[in-house]
C-alpha positions as CSV (number, residue, x, y, z in Angstrom):
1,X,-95.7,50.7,-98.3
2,X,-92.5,51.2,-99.7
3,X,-91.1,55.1,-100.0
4,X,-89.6,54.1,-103.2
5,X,-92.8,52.7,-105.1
6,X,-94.9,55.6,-103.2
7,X,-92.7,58.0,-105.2
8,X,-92.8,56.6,-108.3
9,X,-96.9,56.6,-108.2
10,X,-96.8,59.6,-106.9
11,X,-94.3,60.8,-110.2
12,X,-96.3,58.8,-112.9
13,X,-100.3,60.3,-111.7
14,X,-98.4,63.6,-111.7
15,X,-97.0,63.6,-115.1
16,X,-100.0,62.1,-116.7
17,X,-102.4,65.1,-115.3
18,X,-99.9,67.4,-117.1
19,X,-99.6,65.7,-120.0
20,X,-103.4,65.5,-119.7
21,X,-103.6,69.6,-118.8
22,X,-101.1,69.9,-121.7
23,X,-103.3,68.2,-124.7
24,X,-105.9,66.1,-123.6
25,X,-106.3,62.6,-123.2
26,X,-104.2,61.8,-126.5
27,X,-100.9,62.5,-124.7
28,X,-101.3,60.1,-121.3
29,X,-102.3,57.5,-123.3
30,X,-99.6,58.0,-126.2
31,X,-97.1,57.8,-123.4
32,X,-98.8,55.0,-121.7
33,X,-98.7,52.9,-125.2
34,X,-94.7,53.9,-125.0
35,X,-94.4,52.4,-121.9
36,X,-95.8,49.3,-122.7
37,X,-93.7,48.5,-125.9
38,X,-91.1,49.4,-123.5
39,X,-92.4,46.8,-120.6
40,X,-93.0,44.3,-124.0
41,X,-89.2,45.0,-125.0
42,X,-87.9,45.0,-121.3
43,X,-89.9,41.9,-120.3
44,X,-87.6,38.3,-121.5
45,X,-84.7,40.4,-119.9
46,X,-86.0,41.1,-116.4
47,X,-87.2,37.4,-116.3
48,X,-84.7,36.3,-116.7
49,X,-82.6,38.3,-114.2
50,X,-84.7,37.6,-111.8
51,X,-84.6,33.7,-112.7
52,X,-81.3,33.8,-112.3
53,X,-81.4,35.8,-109.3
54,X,-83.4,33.1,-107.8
55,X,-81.0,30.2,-108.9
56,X,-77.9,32.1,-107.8
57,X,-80.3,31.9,-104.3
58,X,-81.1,28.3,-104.4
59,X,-77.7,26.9,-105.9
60,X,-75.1,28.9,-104.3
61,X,-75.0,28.3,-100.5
62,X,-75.5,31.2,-98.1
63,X,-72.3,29.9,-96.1
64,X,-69.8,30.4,-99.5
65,X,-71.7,33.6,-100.4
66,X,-70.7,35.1,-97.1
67,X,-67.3,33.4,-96.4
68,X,-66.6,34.7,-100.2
69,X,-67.7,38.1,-100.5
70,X,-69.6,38.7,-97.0
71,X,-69.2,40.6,-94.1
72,X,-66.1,39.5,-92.7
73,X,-64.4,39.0,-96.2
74,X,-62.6,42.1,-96.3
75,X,-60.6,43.2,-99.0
76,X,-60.4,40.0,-100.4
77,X,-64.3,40.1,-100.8
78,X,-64.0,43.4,-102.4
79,X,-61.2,42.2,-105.4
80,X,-63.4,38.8,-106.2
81,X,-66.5,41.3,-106.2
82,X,-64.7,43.4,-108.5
83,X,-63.8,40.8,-110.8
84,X,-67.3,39.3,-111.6
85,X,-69.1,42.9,-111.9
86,X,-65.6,43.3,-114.4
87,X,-66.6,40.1,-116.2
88,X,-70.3,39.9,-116.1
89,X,-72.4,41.0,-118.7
90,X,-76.1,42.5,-119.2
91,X,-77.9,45.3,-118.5
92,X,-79.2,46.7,-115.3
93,X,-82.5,44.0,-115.8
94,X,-79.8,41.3,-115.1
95,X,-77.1,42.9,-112.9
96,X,-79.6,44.2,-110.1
97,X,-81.7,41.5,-109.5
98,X,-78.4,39.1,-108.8
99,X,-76.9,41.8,-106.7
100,X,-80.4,41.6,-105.1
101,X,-80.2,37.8,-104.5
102,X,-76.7,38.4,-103.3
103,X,-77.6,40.9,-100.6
104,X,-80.4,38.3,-99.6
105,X,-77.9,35.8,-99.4
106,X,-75.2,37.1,-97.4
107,X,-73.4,39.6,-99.0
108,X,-71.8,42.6,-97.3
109,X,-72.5,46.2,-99.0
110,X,-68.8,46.6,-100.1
111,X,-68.3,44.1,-102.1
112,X,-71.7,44.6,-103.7
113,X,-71.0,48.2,-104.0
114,X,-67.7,47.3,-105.9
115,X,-69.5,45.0,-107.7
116,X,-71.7,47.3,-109.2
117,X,-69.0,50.2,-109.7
118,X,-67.1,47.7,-111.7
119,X,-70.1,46.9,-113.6
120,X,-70.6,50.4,-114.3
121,X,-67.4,51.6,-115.0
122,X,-65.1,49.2,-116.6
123,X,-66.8,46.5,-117.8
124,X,-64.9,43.8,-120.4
125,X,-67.3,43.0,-123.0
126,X,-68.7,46.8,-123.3
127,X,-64.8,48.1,-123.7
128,X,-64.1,44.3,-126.5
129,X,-67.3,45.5,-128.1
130,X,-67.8,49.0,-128.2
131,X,-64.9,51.1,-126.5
132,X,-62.0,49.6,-128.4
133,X,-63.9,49.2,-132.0
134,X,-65.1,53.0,-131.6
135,X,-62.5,55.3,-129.8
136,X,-59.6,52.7,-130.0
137,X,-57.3,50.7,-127.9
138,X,-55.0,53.7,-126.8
139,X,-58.0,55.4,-125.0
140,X,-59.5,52.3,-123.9
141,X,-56.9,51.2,-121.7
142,X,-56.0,54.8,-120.9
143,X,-59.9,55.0,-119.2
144,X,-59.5,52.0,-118.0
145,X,-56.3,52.6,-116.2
146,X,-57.9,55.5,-114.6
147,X,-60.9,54.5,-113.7
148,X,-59.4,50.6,-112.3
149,X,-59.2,52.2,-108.9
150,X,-62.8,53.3,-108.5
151,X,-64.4,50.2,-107.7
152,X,-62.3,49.2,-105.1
153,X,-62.2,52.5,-103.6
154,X,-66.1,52.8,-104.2
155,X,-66.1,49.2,-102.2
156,X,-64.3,50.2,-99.1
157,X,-66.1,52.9,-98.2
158,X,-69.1,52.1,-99.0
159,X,-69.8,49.9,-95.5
160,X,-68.4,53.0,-93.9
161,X,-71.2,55.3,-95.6
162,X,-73.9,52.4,-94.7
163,X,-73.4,52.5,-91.1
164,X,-73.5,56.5,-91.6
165,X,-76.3,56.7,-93.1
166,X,-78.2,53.9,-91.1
167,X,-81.0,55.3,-89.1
């Protein structure tokens, strides 16, 4: 059994017997009705991240995954890495199943790392759509600027950290 889906069972039985120990029955099952409009809400997205997870599988060949952003790709695998989690959009429902289907497929741990650092951090369309119309475009490119390095950074050591941490 997976650790991480043993924790998380482990996580939800506990908080419902508090809620339960808290008010009854009426507060497990008011938060299990929450989570369900949330799966209902959530649902269309992570399908179809994990449809596209699967054609990015089937479509893109495992050879070009790894000559592009694989193990021996070095920094160069690191920079094209960068730029997609820069230009990609979507939430984590779309973003972690691909990255999924990339590590499946070939994919070293640095670039996937920088991939999702630049995902994270400075993404295009959140800073067009949100950053610049909100705080402006003199802070904008001022975070930006300073966070630019992060990601590549983030995807250099992070092979470095893997074989650390590799039991």
């Amino acid at each position: 059994m997976d650790i991480s889906f043993l924790t998380l069972c482990i996580l939800a039985v506990t908080l419902i017997i508090i809620a339960y120990l808290m008010k009854g029955w009426h507060l497990p099952l008011s938060g299990l009705v929450q989570g369900g409009r949330m799966l209902w809400t959530v649902f269309p997205r992570l399908l179809l991240g994990f449809a596209l997870a699967g054609m990015i599988q089937v479509m893109i060949p495992t050879e070009y995954i790894a000559k592009m952003i694989g193990e021996g790709s070095g920094l160069k695998g690191i920079l094209i890495a960068m730029i997609a989690g820069v230009a990609t959009p979507g939430g984590p429902f779309v973003n972690f199943p691909i990255v999924a289907a990339l590590y499946k497929s070939g994919a070293s741990v640095g670039p996937l790392a920088a991939y999702l650092a630049a995902w994270g951090i400075i993404p295009i369309n959140r800073t067009l759509v949100w950053e610049i119309p909100f705080l402006g475009t003199h802070f904008a490119f001022a975070r930006y600027l300073s966070c630019i390095i992060f990601p590549l950074f983030i995807g250099i050591i992070t092979p470095f950290m893997f074989k650390l941490l590799k039991w």
